[in-house]
C-alpha positions as CSV (number, residue, x, y, z in Angstrom):
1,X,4.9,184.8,43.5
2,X,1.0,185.6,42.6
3,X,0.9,185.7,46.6
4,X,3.2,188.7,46.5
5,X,1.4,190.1,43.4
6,X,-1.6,190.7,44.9
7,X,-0.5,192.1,47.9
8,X,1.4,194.8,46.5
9,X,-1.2,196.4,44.7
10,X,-3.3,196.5,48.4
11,X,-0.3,197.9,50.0
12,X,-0.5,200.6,47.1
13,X,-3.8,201.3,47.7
14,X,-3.5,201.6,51.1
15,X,-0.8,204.2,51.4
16,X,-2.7,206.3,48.5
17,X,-6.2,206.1,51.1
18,X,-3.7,207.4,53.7
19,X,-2.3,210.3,51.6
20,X,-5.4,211.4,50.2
21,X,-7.1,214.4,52.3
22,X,-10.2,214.0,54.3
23,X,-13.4,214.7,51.3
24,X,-16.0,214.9,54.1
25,X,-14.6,218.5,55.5
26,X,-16.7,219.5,59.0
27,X,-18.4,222.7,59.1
28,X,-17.2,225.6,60.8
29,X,-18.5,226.7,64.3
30,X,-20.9,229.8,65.1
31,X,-17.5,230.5,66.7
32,X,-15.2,230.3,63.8
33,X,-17.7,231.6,61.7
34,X,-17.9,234.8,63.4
35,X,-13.7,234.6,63.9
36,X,-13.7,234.7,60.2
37,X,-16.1,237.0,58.8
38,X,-16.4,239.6,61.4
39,X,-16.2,243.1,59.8
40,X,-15.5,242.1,55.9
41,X,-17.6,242.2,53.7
42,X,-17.4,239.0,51.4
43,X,-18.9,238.5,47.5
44,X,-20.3,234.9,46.8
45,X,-19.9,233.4,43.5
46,X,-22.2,230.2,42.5
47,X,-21.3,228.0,38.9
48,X,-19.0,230.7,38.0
49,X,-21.2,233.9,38.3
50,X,-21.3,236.7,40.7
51,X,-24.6,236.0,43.2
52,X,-24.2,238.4,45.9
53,X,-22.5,240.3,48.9
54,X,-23.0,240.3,52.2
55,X,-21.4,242.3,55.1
56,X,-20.7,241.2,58.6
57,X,-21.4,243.8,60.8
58,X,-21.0,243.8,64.9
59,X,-23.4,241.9,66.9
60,X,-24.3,239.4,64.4
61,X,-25.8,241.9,62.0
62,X,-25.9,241.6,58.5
63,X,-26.2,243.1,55.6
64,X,-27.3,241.3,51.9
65,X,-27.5,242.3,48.4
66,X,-27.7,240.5,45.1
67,X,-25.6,243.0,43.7
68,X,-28.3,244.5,42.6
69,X,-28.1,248.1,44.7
70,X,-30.6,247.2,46.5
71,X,-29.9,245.9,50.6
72,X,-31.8,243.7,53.4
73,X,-30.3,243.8,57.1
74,X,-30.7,240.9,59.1
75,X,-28.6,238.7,61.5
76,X,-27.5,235.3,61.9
77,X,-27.4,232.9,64.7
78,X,-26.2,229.5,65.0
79,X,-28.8,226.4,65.6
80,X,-27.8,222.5,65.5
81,X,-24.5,223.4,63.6
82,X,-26.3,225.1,61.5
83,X,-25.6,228.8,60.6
84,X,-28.9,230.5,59.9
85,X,-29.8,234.4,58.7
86,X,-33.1,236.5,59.2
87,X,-33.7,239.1,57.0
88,X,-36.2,242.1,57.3
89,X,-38.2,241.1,54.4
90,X,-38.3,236.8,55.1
91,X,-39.0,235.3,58.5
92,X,-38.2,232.4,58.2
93,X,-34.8,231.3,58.8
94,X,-32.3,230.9,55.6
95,X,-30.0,228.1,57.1
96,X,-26.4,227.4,55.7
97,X,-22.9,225.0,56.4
98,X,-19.9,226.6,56.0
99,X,-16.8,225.1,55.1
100,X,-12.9,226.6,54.7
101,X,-11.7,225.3,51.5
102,X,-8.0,226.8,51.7
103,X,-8.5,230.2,52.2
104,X,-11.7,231.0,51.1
105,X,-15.3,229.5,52.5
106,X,-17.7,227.7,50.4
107,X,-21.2,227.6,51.6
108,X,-24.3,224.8,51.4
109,X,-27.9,225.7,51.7
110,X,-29.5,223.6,54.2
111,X,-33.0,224.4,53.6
112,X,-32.4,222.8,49.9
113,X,-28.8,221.4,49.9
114,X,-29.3,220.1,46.5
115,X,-30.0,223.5,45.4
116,X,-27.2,225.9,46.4
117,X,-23.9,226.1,47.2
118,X,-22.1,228.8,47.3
119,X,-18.0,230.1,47.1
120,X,-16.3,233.1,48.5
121,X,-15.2,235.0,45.2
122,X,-13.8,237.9,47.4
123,X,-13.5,240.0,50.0
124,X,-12.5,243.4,51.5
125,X,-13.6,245.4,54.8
126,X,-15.1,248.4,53.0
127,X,-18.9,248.7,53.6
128,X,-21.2,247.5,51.0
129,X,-23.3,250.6,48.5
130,X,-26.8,250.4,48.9
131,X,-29.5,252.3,47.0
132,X,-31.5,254.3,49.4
133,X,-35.4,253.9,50.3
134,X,-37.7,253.9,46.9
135,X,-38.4,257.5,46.3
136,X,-42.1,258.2,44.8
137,X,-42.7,260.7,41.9
């Protein structure tokens, strides 16, 4: 009887291991990346706040903001699974993982993983409103 006691419980276990989803979730392809943002603009949300915006122009092109008026253009390009962005203002690559979780993407900053990681809050095709060149007095 304490034979079939213990085995139960493993049995149990088991099944519930089989049933649970996979936690490790692979990162999407330069591919599927570009299948899924390609002319929408999405809004990024990190620890519950609005961060920034970015549109996904032809080509590869990009445009950022941290919804602050004020835009950089860059482009992306994928490099060891990695999906990295140049801006005009920073040479050196900003490199990211992005994941689908449901319908939405979540994104984790490679340079710093620790640091940042990001969540689609939104999205919509309509270009993004930037403030034009800094006019002098």
């Amino acid at each position: 009887m304490t034979h079939a006691l213990i085995k139960t419980p493993l049995l149990g276990l088991a099944f519930a291991a089989l049933s649970l989803p996979a936690l490790a979730a692979e990162a999407l392809s330069a591919s599927e990346f570009e299948a899924y943002t390609s002319g929408k603009t999405l809004y990024f949300g990190l620890s519950g706040q609005s961060y920034g915006v970015e549109e996904y122009l032809p080509n590869r092109k990009v445009r950022w903001s941290f919804l602050d008026g004020k835009c950089k253009d860059g482009f992306w390009y994928e490099e060891a699974g990695q999906i990295c962005f140049v801006y005009e203002d920073t040479p050196d690559p900003q490199c990211w993982s992005f994941f689908q979780d449901g319908d939405k993407l979540r994104a984790v900053f490679e340079n710093d993983p620790s640091a940042t990681v990001l969540y689609e809050a939104g999205q919509n095709d309509q270009p993004m409103s930037c403030m034009g060149p800094d006019v002098g007095v």
